[in-house]
GUMAR-150750 format. One line per field, with one value per residue: x, y, z of N, C-alpha, C in turn; residue in three letters. Coordinates in steps of 0.05 Angstrom, whole numbers, always signed. Layout:
BEGIN
nc1 <- [X; ...] $
nc2 <- [Y; ...] $
nc3 <- [Z; ...] $
cac1 <- [X; ...] $
cac2 <- [Y; ...] $
cac3 <- [Z; ...] $
cc1 <- [X; ...] $
cc2 <- [Y; ...] $
cc3 <- [Z; ...] $
r <- [ALA; ...] $
***
This chain:
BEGIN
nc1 <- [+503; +465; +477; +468; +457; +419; +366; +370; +386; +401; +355; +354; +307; +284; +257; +231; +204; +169; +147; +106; +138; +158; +219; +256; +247; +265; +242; +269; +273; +296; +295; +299; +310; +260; +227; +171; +121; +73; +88; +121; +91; +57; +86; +112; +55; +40; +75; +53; +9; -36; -75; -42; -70; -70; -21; +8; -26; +0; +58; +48; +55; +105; +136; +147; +154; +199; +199; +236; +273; +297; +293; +257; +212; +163; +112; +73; +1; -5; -58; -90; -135; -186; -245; -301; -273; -226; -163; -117; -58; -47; -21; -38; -38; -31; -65; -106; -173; -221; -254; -225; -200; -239; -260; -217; -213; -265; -250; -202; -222; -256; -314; -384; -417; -457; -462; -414; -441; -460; -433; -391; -333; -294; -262; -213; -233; -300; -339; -320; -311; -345; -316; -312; -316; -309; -265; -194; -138; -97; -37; -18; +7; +47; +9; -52; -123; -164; -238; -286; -349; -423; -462; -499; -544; -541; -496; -484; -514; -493; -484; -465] $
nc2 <- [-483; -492; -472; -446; -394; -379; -347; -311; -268; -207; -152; -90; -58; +7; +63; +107; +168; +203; +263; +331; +392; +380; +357; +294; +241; +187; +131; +76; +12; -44; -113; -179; -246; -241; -190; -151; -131; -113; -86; -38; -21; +8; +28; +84; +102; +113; +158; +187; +204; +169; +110; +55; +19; +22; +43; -8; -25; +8; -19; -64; -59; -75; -35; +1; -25; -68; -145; -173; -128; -85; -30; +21; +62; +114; +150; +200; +228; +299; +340; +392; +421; +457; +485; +520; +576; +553; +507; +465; +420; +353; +298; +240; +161; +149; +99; +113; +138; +184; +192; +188; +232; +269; +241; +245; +306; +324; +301; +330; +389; +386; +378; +359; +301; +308; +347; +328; +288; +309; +343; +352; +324; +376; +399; +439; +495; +520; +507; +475; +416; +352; +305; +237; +203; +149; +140; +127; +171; +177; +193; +255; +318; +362; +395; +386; +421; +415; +425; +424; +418; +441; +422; +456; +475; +456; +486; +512; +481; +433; +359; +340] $
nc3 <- [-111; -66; -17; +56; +48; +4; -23; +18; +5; +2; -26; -66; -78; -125; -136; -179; -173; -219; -217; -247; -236; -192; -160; -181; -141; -105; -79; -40; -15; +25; +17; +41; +6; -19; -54; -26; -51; -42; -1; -16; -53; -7; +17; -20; -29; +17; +19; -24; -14; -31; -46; -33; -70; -110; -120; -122; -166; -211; -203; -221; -281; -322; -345; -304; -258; -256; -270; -257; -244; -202; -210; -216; -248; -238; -261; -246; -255; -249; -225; -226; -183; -174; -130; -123; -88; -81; -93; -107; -121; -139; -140; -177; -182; -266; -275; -234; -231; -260; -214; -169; -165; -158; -99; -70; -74; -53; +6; +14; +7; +50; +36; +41; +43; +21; -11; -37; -72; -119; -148; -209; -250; -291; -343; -350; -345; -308; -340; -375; -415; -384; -350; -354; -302; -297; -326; -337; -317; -338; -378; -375; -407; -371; -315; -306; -309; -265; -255; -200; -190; -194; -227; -280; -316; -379; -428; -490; -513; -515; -491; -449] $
cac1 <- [+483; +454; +488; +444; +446; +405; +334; +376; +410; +392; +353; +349; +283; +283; +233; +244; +178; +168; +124; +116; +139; +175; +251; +251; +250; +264; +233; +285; +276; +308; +281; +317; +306; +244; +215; +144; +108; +52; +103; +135; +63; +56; +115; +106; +26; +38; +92; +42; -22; -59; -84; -34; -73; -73; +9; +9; -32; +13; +78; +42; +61; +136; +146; +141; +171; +196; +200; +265; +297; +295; +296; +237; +197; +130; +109; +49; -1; -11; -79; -89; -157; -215; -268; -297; -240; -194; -142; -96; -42; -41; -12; -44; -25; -35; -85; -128; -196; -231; -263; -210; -192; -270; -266; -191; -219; -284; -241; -177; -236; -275; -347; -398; -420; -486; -454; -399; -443; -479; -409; -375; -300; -294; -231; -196; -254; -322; -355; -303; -317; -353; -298; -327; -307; -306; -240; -161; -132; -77; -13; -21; +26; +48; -10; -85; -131; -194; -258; -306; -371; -443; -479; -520; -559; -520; -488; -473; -531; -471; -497; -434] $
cac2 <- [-461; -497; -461; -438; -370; -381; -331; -288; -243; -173; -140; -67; -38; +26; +67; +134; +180; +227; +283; +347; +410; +370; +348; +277; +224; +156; +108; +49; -12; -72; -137; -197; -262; -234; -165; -155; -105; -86; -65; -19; -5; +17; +62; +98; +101; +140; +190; +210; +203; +158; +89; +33; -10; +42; +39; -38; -36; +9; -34; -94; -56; -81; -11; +20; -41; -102; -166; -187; -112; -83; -8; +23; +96; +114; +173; +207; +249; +328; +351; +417; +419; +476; +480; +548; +598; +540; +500; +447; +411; +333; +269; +209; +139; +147; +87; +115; +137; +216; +179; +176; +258; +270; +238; +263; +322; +319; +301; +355; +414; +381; +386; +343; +271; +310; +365; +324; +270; +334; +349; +337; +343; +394; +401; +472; +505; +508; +493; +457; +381; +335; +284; +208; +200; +123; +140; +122; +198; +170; +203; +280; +331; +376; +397; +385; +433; +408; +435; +406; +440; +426; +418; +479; +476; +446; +507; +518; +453; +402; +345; +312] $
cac3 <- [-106; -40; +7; +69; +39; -12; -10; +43; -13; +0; -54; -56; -88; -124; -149; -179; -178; -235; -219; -258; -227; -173; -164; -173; -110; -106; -59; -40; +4; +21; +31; +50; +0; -50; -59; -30; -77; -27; +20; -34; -53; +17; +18; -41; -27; +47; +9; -44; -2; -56; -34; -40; -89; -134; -126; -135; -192; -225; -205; -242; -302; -318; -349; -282; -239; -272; -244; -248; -242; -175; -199; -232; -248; -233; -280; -238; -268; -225; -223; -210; -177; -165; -122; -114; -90; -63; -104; -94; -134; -122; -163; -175; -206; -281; -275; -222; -243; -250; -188; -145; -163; -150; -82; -59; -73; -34; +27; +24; +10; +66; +21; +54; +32; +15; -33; -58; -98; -137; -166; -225; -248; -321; -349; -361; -337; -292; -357; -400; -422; -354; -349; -351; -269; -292; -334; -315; -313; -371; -383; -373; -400; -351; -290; -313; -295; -268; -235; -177; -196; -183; -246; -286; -344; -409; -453; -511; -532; -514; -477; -436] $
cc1 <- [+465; +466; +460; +436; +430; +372; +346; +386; +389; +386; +349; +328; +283; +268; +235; +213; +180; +139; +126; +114; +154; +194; +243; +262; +247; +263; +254; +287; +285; +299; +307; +297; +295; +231; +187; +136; +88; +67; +122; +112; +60; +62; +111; +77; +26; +60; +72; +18; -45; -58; -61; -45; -80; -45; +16; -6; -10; +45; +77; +48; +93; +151; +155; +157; +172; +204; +223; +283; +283; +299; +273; +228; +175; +126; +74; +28; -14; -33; -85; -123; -176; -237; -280; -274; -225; -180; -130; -81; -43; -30; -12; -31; -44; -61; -111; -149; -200; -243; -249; -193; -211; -266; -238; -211; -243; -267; -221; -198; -256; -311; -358; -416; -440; -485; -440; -416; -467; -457; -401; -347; -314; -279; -228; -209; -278; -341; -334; -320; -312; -322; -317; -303; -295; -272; -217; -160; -109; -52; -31; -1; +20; +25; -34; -102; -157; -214; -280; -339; -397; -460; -496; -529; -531; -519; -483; -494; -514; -487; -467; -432] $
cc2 <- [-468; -492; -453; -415; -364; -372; -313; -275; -222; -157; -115; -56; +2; +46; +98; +144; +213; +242; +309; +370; +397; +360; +318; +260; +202; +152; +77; +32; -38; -90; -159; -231; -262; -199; -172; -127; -89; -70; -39; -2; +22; +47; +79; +121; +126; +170; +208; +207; +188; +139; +66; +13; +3; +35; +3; -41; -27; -12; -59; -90; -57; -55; +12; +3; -75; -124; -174; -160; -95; -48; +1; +50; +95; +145; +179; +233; +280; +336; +377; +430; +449; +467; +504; +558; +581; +519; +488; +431; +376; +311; +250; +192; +143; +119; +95; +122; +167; +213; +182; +212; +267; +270; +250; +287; +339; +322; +323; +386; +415; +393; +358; +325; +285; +326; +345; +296; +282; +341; +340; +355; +363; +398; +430; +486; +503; +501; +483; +428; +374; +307; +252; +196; +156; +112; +137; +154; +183; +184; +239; +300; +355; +378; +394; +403; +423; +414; +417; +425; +425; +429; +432; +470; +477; +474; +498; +490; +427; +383; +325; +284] $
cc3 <- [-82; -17; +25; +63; +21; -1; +7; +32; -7; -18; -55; -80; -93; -141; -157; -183; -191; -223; -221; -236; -196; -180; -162; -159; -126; -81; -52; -7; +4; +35; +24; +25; -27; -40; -53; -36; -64; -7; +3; -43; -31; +25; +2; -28; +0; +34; -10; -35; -24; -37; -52; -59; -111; -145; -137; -162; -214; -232; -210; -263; -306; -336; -327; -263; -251; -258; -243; -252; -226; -186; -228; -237; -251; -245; -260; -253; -249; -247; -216; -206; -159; -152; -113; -119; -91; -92; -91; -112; -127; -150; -147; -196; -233; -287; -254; -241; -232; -225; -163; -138; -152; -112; -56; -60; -51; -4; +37; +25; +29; +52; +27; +32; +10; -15; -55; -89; -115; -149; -187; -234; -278; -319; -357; -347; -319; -323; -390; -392; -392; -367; -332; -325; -263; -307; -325; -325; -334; -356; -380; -379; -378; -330; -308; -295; -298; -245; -218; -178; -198; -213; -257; -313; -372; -421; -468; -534; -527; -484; -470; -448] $
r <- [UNK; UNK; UNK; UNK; UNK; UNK; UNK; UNK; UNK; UNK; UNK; UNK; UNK; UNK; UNK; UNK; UNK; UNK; UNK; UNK; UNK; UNK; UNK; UNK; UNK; UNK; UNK; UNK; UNK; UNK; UNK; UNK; UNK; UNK; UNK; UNK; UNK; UNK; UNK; UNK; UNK; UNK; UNK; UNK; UNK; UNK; UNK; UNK; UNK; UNK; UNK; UNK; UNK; UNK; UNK; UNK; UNK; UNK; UNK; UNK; UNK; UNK; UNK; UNK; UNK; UNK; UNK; UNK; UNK; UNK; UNK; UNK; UNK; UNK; UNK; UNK; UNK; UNK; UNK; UNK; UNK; UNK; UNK; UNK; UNK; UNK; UNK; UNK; UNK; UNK; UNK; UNK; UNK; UNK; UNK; UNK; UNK; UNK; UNK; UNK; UNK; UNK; UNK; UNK; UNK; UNK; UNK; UNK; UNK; UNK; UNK; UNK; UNK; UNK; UNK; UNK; UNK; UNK; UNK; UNK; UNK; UNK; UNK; UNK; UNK; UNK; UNK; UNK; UNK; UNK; UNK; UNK; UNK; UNK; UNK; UNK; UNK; UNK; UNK; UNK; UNK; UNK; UNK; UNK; UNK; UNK; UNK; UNK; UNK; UNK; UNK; UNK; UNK; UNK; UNK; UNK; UNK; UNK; UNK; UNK] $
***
């Protein structure tokens, strides 16, 4: 087994990405020797516009990419996000944070630094349940509907 080829085997990386209401894609790269994870991170991370260390954290989970088997699934969860009139559909990694929908959000509806940290998310509705922004977004069936809304007087007596 000490041949010079040894580390130069060609490993092919493949990553299938579940996301609802889409056909599903796989991501596959090949590295020469060992698999590097931020560069798969990477890849992934520019297809679904999230931040790479979002994608690495998930492919620390050996449910999602295991270490000694080169082909894996990434279950994302789709947001389906309000702000005012506008709308937008997006999927993040199941570990991100309501934080990281919050601030996507902020940026694709272009709402300024000044507005967006007077916001908060609410689920179903502009006055469904404030979502704790410090939360991972979990498992989600099908799209989540959640609102970007500036804060009015507590209804109904419920105190978030």
């Amino acid at each position: 087994m000490h041949e010079h080829s040894v580390g130069e085997e060609k490993i092919l990386v493949k990553v299938d990405l579940e996301r609802h209401g889409l056909p599903m894609e796989s991501v596959s790269l090949e590295f020469v020797g060992h698999v590097d994870r931020p560069e798969v991170a990477r890849k992934i991370a520019a297809l679904l516009e999230v931040e790479a260390a979002e994608i690495l954290e998930e492919l620390a989970n050996p449910e999602v990419l295991h270490p000694e088997h080169h082909h894996g699934k990434l279950r994302l969860a789709c947001v389906d996000l309000h702000f005012e009139s506008q709308s937008a559909r997006h999927h993040f990694p199941s570990s991100a944070t309501w934080a990281r929908v919050h601030q996507w959000g902020c940026k694709h509806f272009r709402v300024s630094a000044e507005v967006a940290a007077n916001l908060e998310l609410h689920r179903d509705s502009p006055t469904g349940p404030v979502l704790n922004e410090a939360k991972k977004i979990g498992h989600v069936e099908g799209c989540v509907t959640v609102w970007m809304v500036k804060p009015g007087p507590e209804r109904n007596g419920l105190n978030g």
